[in-house]
C-alpha positions as CSV (number, residue, x, y, z in Angstrom):
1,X,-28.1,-20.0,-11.9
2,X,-27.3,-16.2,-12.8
3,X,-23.4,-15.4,-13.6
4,X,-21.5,-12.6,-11.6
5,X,-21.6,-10.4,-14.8
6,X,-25.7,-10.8,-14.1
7,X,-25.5,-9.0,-10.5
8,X,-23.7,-5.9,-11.1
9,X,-25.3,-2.3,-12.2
10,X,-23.8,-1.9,-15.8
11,X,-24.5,1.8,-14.7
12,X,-21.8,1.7,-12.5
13,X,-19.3,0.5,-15.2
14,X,-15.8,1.6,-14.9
15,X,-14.0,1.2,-18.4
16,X,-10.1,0.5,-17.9
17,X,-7.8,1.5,-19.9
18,X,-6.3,-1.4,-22.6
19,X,-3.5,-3.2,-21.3
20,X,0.2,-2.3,-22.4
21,X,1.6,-5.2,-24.3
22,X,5.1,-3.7,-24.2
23,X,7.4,-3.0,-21.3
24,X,11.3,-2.4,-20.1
25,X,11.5,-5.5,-17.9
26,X,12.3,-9.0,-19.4
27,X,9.9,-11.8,-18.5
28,X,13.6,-13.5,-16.9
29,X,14.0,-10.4,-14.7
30,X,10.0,-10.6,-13.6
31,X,10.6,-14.3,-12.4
32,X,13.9,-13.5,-10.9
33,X,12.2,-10.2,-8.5
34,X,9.1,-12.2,-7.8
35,X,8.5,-11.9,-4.3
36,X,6.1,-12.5,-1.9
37,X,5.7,-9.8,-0.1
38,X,3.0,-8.7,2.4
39,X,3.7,-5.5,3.6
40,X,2.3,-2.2,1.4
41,X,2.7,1.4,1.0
42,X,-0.5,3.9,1.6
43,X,-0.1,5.0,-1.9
44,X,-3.1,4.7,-4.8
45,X,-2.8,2.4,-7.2
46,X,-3.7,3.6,-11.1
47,X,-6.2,2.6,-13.0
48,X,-3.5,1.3,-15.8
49,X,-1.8,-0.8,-12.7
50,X,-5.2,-2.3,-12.3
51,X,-6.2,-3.0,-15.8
52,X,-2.4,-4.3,-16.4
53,X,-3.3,-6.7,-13.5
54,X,-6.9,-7.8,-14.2
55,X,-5.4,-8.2,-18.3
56,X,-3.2,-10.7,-17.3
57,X,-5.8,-12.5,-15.3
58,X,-8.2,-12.9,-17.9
59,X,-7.6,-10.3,-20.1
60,X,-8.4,-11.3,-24.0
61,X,-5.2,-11.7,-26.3
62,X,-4.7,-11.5,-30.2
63,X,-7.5,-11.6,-32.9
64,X,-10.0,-14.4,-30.8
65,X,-11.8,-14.2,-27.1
66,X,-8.7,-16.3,-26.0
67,X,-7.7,-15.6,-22.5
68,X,-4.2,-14.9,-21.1
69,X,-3.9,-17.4,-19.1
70,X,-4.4,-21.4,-20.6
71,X,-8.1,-23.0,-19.8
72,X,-9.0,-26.4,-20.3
73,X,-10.7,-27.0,-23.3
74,X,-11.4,-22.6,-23.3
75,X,-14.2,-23.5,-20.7
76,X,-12.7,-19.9,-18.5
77,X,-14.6,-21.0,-15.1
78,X,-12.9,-18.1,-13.2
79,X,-14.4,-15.3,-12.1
80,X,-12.2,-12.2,-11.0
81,X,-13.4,-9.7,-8.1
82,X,-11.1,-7.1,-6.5
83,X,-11.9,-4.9,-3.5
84,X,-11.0,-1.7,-3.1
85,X,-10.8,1.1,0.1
86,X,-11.6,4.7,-0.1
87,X,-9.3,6.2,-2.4
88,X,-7.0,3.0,-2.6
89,X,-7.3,3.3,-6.2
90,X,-7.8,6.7,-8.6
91,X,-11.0,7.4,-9.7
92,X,-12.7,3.8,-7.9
93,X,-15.1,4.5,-5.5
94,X,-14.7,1.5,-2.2
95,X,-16.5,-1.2,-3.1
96,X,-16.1,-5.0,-4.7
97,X,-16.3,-4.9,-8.4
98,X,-16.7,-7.7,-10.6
99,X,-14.3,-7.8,-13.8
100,X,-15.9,-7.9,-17.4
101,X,-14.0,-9.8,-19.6
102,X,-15.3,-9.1,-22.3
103,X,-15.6,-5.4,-22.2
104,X,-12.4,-5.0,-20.1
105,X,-14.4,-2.9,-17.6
106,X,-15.1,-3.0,-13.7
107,X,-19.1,-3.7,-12.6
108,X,-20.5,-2.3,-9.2
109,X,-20.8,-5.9,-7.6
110,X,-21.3,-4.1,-3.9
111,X,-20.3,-0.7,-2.3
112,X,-18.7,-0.1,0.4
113,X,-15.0,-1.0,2.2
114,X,-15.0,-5.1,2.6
115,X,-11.5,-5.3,3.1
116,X,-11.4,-5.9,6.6
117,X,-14.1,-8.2,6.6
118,X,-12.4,-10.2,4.0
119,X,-9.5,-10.0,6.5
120,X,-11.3,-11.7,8.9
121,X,-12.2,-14.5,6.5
122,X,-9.2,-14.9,6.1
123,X,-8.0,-15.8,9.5
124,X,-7.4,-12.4,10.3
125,X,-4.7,-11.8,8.5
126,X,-4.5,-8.5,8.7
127,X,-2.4,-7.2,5.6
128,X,-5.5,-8.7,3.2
129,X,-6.8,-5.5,5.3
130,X,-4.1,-2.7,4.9
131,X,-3.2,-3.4,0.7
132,X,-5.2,-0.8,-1.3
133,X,-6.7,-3.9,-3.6
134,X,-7.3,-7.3,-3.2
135,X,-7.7,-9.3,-5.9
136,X,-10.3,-13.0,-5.3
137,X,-10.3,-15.5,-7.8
138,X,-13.4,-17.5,-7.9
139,X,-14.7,-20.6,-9.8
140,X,-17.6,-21.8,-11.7
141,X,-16.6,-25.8,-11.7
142,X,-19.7,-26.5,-13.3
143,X,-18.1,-24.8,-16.5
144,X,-15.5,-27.2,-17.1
145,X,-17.2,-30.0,-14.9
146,X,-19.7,-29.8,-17.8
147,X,-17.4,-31.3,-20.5
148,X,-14.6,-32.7,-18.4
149,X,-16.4,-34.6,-15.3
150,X,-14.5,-34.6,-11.9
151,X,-11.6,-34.2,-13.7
152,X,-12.6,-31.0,-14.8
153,X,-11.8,-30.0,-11.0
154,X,-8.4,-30.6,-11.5
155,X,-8.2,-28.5,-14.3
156,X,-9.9,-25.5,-12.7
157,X,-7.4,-25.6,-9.6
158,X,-4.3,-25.7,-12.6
159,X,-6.0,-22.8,-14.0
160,X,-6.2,-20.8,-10.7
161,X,-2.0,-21.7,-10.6
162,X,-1.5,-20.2,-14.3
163,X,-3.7,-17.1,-13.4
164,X,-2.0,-16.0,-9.7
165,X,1.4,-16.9,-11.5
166,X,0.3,-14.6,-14.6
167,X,-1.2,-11.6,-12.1
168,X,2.3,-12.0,-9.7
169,X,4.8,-11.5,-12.5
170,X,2.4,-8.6,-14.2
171,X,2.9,-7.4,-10.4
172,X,6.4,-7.4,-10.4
173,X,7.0,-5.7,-13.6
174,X,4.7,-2.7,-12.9
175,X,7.2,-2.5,-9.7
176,X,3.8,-3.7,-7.4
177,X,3.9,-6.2,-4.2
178,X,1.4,-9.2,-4.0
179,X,1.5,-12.8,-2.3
180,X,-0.9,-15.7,-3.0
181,X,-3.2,-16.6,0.0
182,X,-5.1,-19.7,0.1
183,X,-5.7,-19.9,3.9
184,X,-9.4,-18.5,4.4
185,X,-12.7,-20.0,5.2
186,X,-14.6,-20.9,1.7
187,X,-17.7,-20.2,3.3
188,X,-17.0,-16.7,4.9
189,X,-15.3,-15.2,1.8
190,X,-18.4,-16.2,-0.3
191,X,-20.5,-14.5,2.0
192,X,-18.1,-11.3,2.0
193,X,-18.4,-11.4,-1.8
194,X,-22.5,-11.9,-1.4
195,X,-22.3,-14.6,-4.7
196,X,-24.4,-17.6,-4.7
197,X,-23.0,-21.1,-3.5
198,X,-21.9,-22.1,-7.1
199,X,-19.5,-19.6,-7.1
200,X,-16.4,-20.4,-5.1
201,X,-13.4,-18.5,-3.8
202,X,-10.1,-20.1,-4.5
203,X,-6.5,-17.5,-4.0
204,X,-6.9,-14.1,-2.2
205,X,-4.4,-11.8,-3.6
206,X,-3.7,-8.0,-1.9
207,X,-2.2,-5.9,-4.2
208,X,-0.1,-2.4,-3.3
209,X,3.0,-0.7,-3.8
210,X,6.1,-2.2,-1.8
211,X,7.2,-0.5,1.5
């Protein structure tokens, strides 16, 4: 089985910029604005929004390859993907990009505007549509199956909880809108991302500025 990191055109990389470990807004006033909100504004997001977002997703932290959000056992079965519309976000081409941990860069997974078809996936919920970026979270079970059996499934949902709740508040403090959606059909989102069966969609989240 080839990982997502496999399928992209490391031509096509986009390097973010590091993520801001400092900010004005207390952690207590991020929990108390959290919202969720699924109307957006028109206007672009920043690449430092978006590498502030996909940082506290999986992002590395201190002197290790530990993530920023807990993993069973450091097994990291997520897999981030965001989609993005023409000029929804500066200096991104539309397309679906595929987040590299490691190098804290954006891959070419596909070009092309798949918001609306990821939309429709979605039950046709049509703000997954109008937000300049959706974020997908997407599993590897095998990863943490591996070492933990069927509990490991468990785990990996618990994970998928931490990161949303991690990628919400980085939302809030960078002033951004977001809501987690769950309602979509597995199946049709994985063939919107064009990823092979092992690889499974869990939370949709759209991305903008408030309205």
């Amino acid at each position: 089985m080839s990982l997502p990191e496999e399928q992209g055109n490391p031509e096509l990389a986009f390097k973010l910029p590091p993520p801001r470990l400092k900010s004005n807004t207390s952690l207590e006033e991020t929990i108390a604005k959290r919202r969720s909100i699924r109307r957006y504004g028109k206007r672009q997001l920043t690449p430092t929004q978006v590498a502030q977002l996909l940082w506290s997703a999986q992002g590395t932290t201190g002197s290790g390859r530990l993530r920023a959000a807990p993993s069973a056992g450091a097994t990291y079965p997520l897999e981030i993907f965001i989609l993005t519309g023409k000029g929804t976000v500066e200096e991104l081409a539309e397309g679906i990009y595929h987040y590299e941990v490691d190098r804290h860069s954006l891959t070419m997974h596909l070009p092309g505007d798949s918001r609306r078809k990821l939309a429709a996936a979605a039950f046709d919920q049509g703000f997954i549509a109008n937000a300049p970026m959706d974020i997908v979270i997407c599993a590897l079970y095998g990863r943490t199956s591996y070492r933990y059996g069927r509990r490991g499934e468990r785990y990996v949902s618990i994970e998928t909880g931490h990161v949303a709740q991690n990628v919400h508040l980085q939302a809030t403090a960078l002033g951004l809108a977001t809501v987690e959606v769950g309602a979509f059909d597995d199946e049709e989102v994985r063939k919107v991302l064009q990823v092979q069966q092992e690889i499974r969609p869990l939370y949709i989240m759209p991305v903008g500025n408030p309205l």
